[in-house]
PyMOL Python script that loads the backbone (N, CA, C, O; Angstrom):
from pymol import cmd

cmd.read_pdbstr("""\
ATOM      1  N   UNK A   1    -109.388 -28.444  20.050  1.00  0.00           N
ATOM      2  CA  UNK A   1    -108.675 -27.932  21.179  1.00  0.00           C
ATOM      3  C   UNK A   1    -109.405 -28.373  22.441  1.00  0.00           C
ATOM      4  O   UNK A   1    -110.592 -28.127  22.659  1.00  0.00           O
ATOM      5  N   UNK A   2    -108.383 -29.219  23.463  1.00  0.00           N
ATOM      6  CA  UNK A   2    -109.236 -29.139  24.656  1.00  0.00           C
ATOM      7  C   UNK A   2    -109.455 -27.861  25.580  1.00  0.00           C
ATOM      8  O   UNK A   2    -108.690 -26.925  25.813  1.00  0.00           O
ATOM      9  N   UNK A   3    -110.701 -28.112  26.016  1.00  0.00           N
ATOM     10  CA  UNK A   3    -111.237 -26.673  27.055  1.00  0.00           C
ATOM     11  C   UNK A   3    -111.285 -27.037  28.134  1.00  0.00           C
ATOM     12  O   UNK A   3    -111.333 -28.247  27.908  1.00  0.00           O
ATOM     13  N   UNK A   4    -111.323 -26.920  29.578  1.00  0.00           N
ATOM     14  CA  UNK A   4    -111.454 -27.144  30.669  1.00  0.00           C
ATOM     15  C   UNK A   4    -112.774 -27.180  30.808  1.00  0.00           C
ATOM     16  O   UNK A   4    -113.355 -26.409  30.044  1.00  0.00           O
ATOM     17  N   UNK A   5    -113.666 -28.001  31.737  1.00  0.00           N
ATOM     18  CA  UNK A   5    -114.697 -28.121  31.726  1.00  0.00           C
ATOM     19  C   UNK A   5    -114.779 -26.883  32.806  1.00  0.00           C
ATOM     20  O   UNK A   5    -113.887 -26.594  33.603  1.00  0.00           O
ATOM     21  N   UNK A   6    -116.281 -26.090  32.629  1.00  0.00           N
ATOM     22  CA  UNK A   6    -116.696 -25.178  33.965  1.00  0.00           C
ATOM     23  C   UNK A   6    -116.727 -25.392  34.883  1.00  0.00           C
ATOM     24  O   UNK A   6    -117.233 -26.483  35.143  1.00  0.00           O
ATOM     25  N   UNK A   7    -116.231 -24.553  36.039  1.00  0.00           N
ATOM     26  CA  UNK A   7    -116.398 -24.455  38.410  1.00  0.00           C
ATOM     27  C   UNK A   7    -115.387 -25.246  38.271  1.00  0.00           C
ATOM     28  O   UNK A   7    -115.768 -26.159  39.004  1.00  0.00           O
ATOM     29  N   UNK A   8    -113.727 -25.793  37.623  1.00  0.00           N
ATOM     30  CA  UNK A   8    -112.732 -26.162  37.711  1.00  0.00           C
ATOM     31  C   UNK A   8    -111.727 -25.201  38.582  1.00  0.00           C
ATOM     32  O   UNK A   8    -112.035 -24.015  38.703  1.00  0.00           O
ATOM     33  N   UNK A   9    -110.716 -25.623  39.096  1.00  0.00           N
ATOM     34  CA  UNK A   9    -110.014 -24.741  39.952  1.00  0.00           C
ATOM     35  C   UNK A   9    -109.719 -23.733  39.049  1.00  0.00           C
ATOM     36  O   UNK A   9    -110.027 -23.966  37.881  1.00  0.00           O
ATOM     37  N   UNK A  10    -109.071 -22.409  39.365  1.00  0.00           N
ATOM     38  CA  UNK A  10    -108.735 -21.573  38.976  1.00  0.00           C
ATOM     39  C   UNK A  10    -107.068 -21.703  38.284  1.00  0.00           C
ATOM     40  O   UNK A  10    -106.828 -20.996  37.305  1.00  0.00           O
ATOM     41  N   UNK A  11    -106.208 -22.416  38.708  1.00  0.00           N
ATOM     42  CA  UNK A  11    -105.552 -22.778  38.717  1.00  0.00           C
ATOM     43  C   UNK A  11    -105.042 -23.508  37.012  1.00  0.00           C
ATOM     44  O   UNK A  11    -104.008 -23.226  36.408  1.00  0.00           O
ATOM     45  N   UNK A  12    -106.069 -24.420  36.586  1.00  0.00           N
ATOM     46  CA  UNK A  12    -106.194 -24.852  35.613  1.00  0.00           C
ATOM     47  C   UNK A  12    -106.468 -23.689  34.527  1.00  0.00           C
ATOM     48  O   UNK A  12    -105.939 -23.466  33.438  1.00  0.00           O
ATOM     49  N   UNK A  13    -107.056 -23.314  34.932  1.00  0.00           N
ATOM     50  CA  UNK A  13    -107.828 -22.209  33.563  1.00  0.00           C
ATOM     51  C   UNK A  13    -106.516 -21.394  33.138  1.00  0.00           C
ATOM     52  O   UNK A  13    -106.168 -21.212  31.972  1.00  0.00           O
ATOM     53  N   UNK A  14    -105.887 -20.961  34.212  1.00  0.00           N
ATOM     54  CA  UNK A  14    -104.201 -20.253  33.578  1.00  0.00           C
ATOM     55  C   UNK A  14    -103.222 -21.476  33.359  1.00  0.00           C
ATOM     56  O   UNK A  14    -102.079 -21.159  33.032  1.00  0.00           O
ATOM     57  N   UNK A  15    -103.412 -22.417  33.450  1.00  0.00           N
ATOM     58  CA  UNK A  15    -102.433 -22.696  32.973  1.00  0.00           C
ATOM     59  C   UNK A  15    -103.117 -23.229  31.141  1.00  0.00           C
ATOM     60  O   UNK A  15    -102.525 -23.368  30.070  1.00  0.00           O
ATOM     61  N   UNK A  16    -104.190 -23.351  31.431  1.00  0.00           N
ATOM     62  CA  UNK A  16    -104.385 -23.523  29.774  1.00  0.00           C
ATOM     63  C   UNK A  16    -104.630 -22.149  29.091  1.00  0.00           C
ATOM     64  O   UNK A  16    -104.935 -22.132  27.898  1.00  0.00           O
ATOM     65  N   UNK A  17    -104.501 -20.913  29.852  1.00  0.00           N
ATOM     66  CA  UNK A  17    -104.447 -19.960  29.082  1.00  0.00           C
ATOM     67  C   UNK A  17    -102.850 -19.480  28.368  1.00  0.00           C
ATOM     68  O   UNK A  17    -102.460 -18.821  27.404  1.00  0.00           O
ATOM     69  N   UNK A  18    -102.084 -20.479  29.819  1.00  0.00           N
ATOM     70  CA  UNK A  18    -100.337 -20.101  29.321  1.00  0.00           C
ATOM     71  C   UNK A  18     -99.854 -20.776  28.104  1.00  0.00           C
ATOM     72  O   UNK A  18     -99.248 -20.227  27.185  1.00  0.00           O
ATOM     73  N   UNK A  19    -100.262 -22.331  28.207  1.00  0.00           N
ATOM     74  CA  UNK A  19    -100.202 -23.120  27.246  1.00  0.00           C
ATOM     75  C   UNK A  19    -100.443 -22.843  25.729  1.00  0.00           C
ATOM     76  O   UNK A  19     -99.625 -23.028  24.827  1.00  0.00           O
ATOM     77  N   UNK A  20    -101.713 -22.366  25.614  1.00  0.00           N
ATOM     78  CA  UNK A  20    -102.375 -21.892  24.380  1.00  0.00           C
ATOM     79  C   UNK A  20    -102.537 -20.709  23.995  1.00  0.00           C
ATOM     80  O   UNK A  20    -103.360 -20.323  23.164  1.00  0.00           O
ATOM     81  N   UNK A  21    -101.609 -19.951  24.693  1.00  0.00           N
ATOM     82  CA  UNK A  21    -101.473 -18.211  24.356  1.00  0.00           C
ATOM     83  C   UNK A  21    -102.325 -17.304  24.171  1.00  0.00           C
ATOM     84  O   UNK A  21    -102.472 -16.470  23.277  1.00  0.00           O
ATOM     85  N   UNK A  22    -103.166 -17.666  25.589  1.00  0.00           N
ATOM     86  CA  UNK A  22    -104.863 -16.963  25.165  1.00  0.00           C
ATOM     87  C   UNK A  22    -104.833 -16.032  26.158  1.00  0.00           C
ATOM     88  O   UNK A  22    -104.576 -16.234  27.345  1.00  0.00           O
ATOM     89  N   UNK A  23    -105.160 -14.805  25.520  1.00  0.00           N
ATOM     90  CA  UNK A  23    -105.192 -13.451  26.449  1.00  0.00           C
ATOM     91  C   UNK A  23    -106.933 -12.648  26.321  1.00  0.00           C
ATOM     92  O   UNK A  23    -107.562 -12.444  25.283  1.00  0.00           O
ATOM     93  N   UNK A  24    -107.395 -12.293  27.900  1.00  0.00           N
ATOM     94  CA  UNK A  24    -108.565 -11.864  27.724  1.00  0.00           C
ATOM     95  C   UNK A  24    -108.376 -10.238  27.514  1.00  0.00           C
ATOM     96  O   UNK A  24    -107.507  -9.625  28.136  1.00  0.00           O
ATOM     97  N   UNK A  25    -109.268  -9.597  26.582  1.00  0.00           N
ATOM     98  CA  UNK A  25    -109.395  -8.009  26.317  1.00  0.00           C
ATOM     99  C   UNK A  25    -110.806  -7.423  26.616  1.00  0.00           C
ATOM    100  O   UNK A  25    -111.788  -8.131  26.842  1.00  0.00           O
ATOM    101  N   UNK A  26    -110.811  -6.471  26.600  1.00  0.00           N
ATOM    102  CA  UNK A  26    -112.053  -5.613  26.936  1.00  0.00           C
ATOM    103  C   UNK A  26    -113.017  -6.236  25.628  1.00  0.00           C
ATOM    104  O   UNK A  26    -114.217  -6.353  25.876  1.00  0.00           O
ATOM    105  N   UNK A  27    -112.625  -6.564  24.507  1.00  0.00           N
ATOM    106  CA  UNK A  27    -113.703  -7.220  23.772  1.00  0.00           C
ATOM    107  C   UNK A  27    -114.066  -8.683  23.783  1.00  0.00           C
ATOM    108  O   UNK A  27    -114.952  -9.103  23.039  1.00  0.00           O
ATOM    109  N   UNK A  28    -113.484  -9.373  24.510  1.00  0.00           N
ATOM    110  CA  UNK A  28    -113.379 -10.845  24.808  1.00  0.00           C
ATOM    111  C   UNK A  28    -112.069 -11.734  24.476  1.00  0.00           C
ATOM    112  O   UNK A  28    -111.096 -10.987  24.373  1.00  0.00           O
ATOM    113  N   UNK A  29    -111.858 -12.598  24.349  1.00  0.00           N
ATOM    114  CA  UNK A  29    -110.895 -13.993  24.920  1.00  0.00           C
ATOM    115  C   UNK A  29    -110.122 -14.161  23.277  1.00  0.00           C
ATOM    116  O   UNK A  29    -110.601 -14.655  22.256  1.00  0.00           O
ATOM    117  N   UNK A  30    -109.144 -13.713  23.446  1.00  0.00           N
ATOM    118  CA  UNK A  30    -108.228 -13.819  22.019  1.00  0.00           C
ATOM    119  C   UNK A  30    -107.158 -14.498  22.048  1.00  0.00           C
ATOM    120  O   UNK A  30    -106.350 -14.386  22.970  1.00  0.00           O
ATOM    121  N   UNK A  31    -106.987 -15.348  20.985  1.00  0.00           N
ATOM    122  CA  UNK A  31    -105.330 -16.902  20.963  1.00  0.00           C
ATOM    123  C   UNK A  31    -104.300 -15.408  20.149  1.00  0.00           C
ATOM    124  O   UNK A  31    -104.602 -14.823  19.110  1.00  0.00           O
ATOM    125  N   UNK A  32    -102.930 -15.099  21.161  1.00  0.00           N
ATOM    126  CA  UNK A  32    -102.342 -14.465  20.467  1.00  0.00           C
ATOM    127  C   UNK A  32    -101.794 -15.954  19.432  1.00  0.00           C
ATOM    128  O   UNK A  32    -101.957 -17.165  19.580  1.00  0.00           O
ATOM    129  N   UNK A  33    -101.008 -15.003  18.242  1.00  0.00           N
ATOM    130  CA  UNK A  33    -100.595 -15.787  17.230  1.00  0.00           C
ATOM    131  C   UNK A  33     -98.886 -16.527  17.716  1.00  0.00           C
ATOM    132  O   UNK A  33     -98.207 -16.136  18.666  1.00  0.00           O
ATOM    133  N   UNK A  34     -98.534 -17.623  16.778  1.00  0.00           N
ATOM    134  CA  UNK A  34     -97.518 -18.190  18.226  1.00  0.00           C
ATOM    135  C   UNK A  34     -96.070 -17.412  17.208  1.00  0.00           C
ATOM    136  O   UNK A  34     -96.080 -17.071  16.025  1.00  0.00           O
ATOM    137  N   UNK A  35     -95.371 -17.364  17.842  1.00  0.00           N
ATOM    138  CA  UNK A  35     -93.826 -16.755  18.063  1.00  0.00           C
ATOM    139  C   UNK A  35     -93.121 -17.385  17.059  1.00  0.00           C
ATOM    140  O   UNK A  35     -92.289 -16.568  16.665  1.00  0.00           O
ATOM    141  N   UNK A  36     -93.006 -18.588  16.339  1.00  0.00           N
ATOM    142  CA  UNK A  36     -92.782 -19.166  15.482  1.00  0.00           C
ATOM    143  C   UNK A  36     -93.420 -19.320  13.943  1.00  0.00           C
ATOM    144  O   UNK A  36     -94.631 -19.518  13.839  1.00  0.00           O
ATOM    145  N   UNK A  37     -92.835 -19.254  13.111  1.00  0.00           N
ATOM    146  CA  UNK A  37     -93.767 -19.486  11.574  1.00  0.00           C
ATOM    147  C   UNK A  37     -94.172 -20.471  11.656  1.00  0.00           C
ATOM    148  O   UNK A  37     -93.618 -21.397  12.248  1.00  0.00           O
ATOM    149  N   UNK A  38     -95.596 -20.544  10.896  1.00  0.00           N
ATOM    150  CA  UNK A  38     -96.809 -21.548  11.103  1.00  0.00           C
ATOM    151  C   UNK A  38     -97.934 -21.620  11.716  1.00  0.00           C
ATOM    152  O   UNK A  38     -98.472 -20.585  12.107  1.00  0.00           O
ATOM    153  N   UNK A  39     -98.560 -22.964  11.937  1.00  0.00           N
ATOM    154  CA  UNK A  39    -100.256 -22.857  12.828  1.00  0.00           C
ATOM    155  C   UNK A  39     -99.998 -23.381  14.141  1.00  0.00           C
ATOM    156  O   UNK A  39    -100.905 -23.748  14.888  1.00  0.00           O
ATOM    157  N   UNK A  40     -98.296 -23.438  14.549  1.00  0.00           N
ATOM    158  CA  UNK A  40     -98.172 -23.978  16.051  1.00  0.00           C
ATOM    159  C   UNK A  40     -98.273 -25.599  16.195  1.00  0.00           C
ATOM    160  O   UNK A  40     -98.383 -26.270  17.221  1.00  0.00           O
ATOM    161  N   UNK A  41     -98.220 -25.895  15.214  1.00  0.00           N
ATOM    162  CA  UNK A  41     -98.272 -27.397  15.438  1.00  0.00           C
ATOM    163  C   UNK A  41     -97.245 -27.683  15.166  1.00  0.00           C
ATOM    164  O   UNK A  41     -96.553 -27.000  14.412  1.00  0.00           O
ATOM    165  N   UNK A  42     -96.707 -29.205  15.917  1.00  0.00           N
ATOM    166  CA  UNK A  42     -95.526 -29.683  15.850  1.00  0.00           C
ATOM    167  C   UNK A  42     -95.287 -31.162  15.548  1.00  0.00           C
ATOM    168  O   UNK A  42     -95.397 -32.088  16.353  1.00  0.00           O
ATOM    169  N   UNK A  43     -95.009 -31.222  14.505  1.00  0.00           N
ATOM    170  CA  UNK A  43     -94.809 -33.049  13.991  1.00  0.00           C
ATOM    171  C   UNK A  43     -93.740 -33.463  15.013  1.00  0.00           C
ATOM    172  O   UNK A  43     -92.851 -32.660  15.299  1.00  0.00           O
ATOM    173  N   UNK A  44     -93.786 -34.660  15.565  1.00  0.00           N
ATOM    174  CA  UNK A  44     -93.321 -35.223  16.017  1.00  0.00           C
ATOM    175  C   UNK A  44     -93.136 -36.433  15.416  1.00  0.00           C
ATOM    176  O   UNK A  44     -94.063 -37.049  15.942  1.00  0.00           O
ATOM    177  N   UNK A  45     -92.348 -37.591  14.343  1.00  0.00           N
ATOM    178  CA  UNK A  45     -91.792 -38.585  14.110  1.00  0.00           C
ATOM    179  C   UNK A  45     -90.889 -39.614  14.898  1.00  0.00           C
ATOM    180  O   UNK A  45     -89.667 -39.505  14.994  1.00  0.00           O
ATOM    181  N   UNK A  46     -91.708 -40.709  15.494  1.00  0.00           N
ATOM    182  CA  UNK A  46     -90.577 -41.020  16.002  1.00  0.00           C
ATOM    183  C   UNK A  46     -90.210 -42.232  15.395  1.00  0.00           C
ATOM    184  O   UNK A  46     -89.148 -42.777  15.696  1.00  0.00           O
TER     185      UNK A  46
END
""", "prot")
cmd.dss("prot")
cmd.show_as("cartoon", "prot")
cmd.util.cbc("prot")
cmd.orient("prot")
């Protein structure tokens, strides 16, 4: 998975938190699970 490197705009960091469905909690930084059956990956064939 790419991570944003650290002191990047703020800007970036939500949008890779929107992207990758990552929500922070009082116990730390959790990937909710995705909305679809499976590991979220998507074959693409072209």
């Amino acid at each position: 998975m790419f991570i944003p490197p650290p002191g990047g705009p703020a800007q970036v960091y939500e949008r890779f938190e929107e992207d990758n469905n990552i929500t922070r909690g009082p116990e730390g930084i959790y990937m909710r699970p995705p909305e679809r059956p499976g590991f979220g990956w998507q074959l693409i064939v072209e």
